[in-house]
C-alpha positions as CSV (number, residue, x, y, z in Angstrom):
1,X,118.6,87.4,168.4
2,X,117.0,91.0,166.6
3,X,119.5,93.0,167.8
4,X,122.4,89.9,167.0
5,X,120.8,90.2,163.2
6,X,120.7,94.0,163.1
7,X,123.9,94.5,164.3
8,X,125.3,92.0,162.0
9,X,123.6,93.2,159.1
10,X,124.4,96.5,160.2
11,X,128.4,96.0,160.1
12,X,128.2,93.6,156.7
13,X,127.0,97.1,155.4
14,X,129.8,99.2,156.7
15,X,132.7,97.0,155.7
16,X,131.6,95.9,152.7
17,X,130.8,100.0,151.2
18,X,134.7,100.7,152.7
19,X,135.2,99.1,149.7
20,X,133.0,100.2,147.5
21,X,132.8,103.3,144.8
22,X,130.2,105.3,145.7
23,X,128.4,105.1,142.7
24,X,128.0,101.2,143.8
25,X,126.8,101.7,147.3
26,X,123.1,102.5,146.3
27,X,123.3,98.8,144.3
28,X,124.9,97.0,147.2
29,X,122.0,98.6,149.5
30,X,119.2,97.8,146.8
31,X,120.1,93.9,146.8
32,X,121.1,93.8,150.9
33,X,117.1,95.0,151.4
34,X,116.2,92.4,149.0
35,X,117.9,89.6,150.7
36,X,116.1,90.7,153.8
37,X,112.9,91.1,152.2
38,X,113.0,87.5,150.7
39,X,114.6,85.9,153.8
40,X,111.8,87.0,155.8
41,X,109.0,86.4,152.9
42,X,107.9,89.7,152.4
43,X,109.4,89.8,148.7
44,X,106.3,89.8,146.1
45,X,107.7,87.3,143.2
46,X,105.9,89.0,140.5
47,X,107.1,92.2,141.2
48,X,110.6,91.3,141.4
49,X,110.1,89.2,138.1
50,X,108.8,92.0,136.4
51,X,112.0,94.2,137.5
52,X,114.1,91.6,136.2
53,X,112.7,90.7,133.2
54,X,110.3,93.3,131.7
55,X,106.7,92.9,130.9
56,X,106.5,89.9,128.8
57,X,103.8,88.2,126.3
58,X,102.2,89.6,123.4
59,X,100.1,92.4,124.2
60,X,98.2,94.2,121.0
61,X,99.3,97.6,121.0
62,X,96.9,100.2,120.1
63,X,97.5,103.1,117.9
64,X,99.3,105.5,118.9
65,X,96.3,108.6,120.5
66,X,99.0,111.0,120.9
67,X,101.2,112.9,119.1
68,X,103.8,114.3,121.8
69,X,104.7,110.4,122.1
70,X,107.0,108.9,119.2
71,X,105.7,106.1,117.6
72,X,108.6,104.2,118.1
73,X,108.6,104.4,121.8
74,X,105.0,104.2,122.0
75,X,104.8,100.1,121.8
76,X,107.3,100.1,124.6
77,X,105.4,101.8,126.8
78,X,102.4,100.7,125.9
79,X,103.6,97.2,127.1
80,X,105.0,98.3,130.0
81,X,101.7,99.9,131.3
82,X,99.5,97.1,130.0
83,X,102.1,94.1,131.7
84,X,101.8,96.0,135.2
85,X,97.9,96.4,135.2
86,X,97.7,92.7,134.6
């Protein structure tokens, strides 16, 4: 039945990237492995939330301790950093 699934999953990849531009294979491969990886329960939610959707909730932004940062792209990453530590 492994080699049955490999195989198929295998040839789902080859005839469906015949049809694809190549800037749209690396996509098409990105969401086949997540398939897999949720099929079989090895998908961690949060992380594929967060990739989805962003960090989200209000998070106080500190002042900006740098100067080689804009400070309008500082709260940005700020959040981003602060939403994946939690």
């Amino acid at each position: 039945m492994h080699n049955l699934n490999e195989y198929f999953t295998f040839s789902l990849y080859e005839n469906v990237c015949r049809s694809l531009f190549e800037k749209d294979k690396l996509l098409f491969s990105f969401l086949l492995t997540q398939r897999i990886l949720d099929g079989k329960g090895e998908m961690n939610k949060l992380e594929w939330k967060y990739l989805l959707a962003g960090g989200g909730g209000e998070v106080e932004i500190p002042e900006n301790p740098v100067d080689w940062i804009d400070n309008t792209s500082w709260p940005e990453i700020y959040r981003s950093v602060a939403g994946a530590s939690q």
